[in-house]
C-alpha positions in Angstrom: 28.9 150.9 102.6 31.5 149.9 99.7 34.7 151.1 100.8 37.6 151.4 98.0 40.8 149.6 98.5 43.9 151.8 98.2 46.7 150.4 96.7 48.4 150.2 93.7 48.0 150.5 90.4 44.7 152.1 91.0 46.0 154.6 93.6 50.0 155.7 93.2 50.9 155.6 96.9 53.7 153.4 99.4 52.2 151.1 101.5 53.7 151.1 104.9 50.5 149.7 106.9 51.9 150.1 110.8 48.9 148.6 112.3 49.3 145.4 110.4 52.9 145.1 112.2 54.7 145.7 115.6 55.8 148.7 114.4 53.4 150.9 116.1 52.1 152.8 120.0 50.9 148.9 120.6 54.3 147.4 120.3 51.9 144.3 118.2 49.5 144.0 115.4 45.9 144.9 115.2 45.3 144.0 111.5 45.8 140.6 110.8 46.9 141.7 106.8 47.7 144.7 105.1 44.2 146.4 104.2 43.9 150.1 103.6 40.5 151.7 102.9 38.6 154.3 102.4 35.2 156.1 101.5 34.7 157.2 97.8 34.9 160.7 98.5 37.7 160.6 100.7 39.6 157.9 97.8 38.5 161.0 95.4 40.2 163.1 98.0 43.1 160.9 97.8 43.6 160.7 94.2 43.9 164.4 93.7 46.1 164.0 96.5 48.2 161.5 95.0 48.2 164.2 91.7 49.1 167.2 93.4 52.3 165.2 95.2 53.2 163.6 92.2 53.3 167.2 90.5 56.1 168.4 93.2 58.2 165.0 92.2 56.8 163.4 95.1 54.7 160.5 96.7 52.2 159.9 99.8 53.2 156.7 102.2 49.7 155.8 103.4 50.0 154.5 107.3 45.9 153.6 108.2 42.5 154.5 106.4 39.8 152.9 107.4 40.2 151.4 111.4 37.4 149.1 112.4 36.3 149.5 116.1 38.6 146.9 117.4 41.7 148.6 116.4 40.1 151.6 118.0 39.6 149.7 121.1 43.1 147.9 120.8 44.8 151.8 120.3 42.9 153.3 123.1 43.6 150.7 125.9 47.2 151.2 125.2 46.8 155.4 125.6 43.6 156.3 126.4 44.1 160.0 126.0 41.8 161.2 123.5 44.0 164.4 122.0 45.7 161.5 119.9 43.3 158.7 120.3 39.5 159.1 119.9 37.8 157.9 122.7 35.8 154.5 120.8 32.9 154.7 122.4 32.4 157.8 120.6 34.0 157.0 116.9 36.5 158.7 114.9 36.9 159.6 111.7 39.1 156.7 111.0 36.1 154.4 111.7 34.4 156.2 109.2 36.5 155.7 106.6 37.0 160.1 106.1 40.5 159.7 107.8 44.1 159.0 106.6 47.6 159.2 107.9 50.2 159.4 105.5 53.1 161.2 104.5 55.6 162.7 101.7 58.5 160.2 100.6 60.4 160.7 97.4 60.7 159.1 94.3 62.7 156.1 95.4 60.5 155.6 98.6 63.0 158.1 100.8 60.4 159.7 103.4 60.8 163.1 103.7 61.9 164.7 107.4 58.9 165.3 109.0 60.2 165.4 112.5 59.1 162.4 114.1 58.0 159.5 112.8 54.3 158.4 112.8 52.4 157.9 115.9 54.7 159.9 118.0 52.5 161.2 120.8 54.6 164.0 121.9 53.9 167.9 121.5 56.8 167.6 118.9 54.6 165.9 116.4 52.0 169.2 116.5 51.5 170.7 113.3 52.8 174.4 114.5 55.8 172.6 116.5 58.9 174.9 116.3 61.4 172.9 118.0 62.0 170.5 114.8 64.2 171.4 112.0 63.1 174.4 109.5 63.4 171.4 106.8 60.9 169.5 108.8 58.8 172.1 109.3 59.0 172.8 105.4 58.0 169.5 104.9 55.2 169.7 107.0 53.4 172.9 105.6 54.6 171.1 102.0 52.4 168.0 103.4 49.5 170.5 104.4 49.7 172.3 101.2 48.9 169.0 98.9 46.6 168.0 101.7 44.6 171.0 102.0 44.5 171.6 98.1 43.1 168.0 97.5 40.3 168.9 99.6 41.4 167.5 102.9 41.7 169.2 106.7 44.3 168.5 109.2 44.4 167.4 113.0 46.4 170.4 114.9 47.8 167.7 117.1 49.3 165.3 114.6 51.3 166.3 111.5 50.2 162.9 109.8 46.7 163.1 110.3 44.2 164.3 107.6 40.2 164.0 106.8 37.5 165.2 105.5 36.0 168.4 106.9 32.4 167.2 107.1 33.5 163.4 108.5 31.5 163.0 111.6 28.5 163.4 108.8 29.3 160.3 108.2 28.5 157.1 109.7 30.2 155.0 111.9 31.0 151.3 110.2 31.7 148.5 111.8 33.6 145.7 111.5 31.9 144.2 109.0 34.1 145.7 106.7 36.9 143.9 107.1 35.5 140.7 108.7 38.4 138.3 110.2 41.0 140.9 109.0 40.8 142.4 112.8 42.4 140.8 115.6 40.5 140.0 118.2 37.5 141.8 119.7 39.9 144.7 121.0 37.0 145.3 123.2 37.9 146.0 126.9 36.0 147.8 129.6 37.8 151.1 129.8 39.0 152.2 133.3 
């Protein structure tokens, strides 16, 4: 499989790759650099994405594509509960390269109020989550609008989380794809 790298110029997005920092549920990194890929459908998905934001005055920061087992392994020893981190032994769309977390940030890189930031793994990052501003929540059903007119569907449980509909049709990939990228094996034997 030949994924397509997302970054600019080719794709008019922000960058903020969490998983290739400390700045995420691990407290370390899991990528060794700043990679984020995708499928070609879902980087077609992505571009009209990109267009329909762009058409608001607005523009997607892109957190994770494309996670190779590893980091799968590496997120789910730290919180192995599967309503926000697939279980790896079974895949997720993120390993399939269908899957992106992003968000809407304006023209000078400003993210918009979604309510919590990325990763939060609290009932106040749901989609339908009432207790967060009505500005958030406009945000939100702003994010989903773009999202879902770009061909994309969205996870109930976290408002950052989009794929394709049909992605578990589509294999697994390994490694592979990012060779030395990903630190570590990640592999553990879960409890």
């Amino acid at each position: 499989m030949r994924f397509v790298t997302i970054a600019p110029p080719d794709f008019d997005v922000d960058l903020d790759l969490r998983y290739a920092t400390p700045d995420n549920l691990t407290g370390r990194p899991i990528f060794a650099r700043p990679l984020c890929l995708l499928h070609p459908d879902a980087a077609a998905a992505l571009a009209r994405s990109v267009r329909l934001a762009a058409a608001q005055g607005l523009r997607l920061r892109v957190f994770d594509g494309y996670r190779p087992p590893a980091a799968q392994w590496a997120l789910w020893n730290v919180l192995p509960d599967a309503t926000f981190i697939a279980d790896p032994r079974i895949g997720s769309s993120h390993g399939r390269g269908v899957a992106i977390d992003l968000t809407l940030a304006l023209p000078d890189g400003t993210m918009l109020d979604m309510g919590t930031d990325f990763d939060d793994m609290r009932p106040i990052a749901w989609h339908a989550d009432t207790s967060i501003s009505v500005a958030a929540q406009r945000n939100r059903a702003l994010l989903l609008g773009i999202m879902a007119a770009a061909g994309w569907q969205h996870y109930a449980w976290e408002w950052w989380h989009y794929q394709l509909p049909s992605a578990s049709a589509y294999p697994l990939v390994e490694d592979g794809v990012l060779g030395p990228s990903v630190m570590g094996s990640g592999k553990s034997s879960p409890g």
